[in-house]
PLY file of the C-alpha trace (Angstrom):
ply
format ascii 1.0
element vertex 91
property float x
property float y
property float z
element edge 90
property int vertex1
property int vertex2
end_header
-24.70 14.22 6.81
-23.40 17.12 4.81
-21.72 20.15 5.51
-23.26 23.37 3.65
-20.56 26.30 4.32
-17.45 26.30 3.50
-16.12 23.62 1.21
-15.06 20.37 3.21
-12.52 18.57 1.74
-13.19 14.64 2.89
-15.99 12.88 4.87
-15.66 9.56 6.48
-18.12 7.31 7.74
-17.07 4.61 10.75
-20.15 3.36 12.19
-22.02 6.38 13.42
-19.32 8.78 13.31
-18.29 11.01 10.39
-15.44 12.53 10.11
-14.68 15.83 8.02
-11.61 17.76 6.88
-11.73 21.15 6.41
-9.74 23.74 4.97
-9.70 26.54 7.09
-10.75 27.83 10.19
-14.16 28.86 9.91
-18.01 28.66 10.96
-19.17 25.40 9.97
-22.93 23.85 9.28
-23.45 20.32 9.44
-27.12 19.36 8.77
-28.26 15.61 8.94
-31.35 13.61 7.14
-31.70 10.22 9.07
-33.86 8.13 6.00
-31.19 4.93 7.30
-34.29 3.12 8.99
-32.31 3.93 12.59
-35.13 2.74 15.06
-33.45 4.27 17.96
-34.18 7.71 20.13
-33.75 9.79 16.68
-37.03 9.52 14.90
-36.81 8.01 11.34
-36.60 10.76 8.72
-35.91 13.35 11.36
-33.48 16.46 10.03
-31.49 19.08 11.84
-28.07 20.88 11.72
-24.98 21.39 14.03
-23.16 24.06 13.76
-19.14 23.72 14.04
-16.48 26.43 14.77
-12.67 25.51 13.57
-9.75 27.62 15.64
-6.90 25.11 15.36
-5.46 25.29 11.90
-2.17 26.91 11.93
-1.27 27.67 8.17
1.83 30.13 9.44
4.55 27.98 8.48
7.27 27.68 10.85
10.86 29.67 10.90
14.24 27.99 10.52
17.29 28.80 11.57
20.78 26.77 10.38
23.99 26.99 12.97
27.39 26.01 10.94
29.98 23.76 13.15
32.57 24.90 12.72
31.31 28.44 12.45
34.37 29.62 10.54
35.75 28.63 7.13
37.21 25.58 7.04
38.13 22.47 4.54
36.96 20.06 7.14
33.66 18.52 7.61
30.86 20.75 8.51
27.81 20.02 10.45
24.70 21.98 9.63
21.71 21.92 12.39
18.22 23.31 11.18
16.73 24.78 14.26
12.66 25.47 13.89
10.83 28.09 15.92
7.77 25.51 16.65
7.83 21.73 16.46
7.23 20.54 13.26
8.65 18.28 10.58
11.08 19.08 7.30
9.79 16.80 4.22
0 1
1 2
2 3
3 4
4 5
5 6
6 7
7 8
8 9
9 10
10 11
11 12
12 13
13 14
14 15
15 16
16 17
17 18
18 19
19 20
20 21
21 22
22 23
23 24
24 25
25 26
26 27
27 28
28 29
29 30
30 31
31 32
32 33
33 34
34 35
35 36
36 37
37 38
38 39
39 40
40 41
41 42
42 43
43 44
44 45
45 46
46 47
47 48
48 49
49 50
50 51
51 52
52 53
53 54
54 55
55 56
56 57
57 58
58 59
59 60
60 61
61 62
62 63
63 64
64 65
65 66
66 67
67 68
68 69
69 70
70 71
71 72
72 73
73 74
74 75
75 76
76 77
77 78
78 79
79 80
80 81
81 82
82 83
83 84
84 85
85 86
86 87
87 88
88 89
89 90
């Protein structure tokens, strides 16, 4: 199995099942060549395609906000909190 528009970054084969990692969101076209010898309801050597549309990928990264406590100046300890506007992880 291939895809043919737009670049896919990884495939992975488990079984029967292939996974691929795209990019973007996007229109996707997966077309298929069975040549394994499968003996099953798919005819050897059959071919077709399936298409694929991608919504999820969120590449707006999210917003932080940092609260000081104390909030004044001080020569104490300070604790800083990072507050994001989604959930989401800080490497």
């Amino acid at each position: 199995m291939k895809c043919t528009t737009p670049r896919v970054e990884t495939v992975t084969l488990t079984g029967y099942t292939y996974q691929f990692t795209v990019p973007q969101n996007g229109r996707y076209m997966f077309t298929y060549n069975d040549n394994s010898g499968y003996t099953g309801s798919i005819p050897i050597g059959s071919t077709g395609a399936i298409p694929a549309k991608v919504t999820r990928i969120d590449k707006i990264p999210p917003l932080g906000t940092v609260t000081y406590n104390p909030p004044t100046k001080t020569t104490s300890p300070v604790t800083a909190t990072l507050t994001l506007s989604e959930s989401g992880t800080v490497p």
